[in-house]
N, C-alpha and C positions, 0 to 999 in steps of 0.2 A: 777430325773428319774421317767419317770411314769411307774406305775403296767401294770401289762404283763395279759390278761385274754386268757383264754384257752379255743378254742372251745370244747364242748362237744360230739361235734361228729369226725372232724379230727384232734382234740389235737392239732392243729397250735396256736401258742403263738403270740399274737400281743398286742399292746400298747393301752390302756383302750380310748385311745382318736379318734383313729382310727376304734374303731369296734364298741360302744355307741353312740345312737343316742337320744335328749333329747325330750319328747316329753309335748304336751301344759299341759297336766294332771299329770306331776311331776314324771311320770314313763319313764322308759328308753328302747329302742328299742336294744337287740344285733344283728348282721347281720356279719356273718367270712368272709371274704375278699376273701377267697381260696374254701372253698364248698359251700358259700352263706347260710350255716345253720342258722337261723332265731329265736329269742325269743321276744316274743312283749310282753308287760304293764310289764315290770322287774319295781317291787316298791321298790321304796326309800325309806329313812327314812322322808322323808318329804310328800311323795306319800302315 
């Protein structure tokens, strides 16, 4: 089962594969499906 991440703006719960976007620089793009709320350079552990 994949994890559930939660927008922080409309609280809608969607599956981590569907709302991460992976980008060339090792960091991760969020984007919610339902109000389009937006987090860009999210760092990893390898980021």
């Amino acid at each position: 089962m994949n994890p559930l991440v939660i927008c922080p703006t409309c609280q809608k719960q969607e599956p981590i594969h569907d709302v991460l976007t992976a980008q060339s620089n090792q960091n991760v793009i969020y984007t919610c499906n339902q109000c389009h709320h937006t987090v860009r350079n999210i760092e990893t552990s390898k980021g």
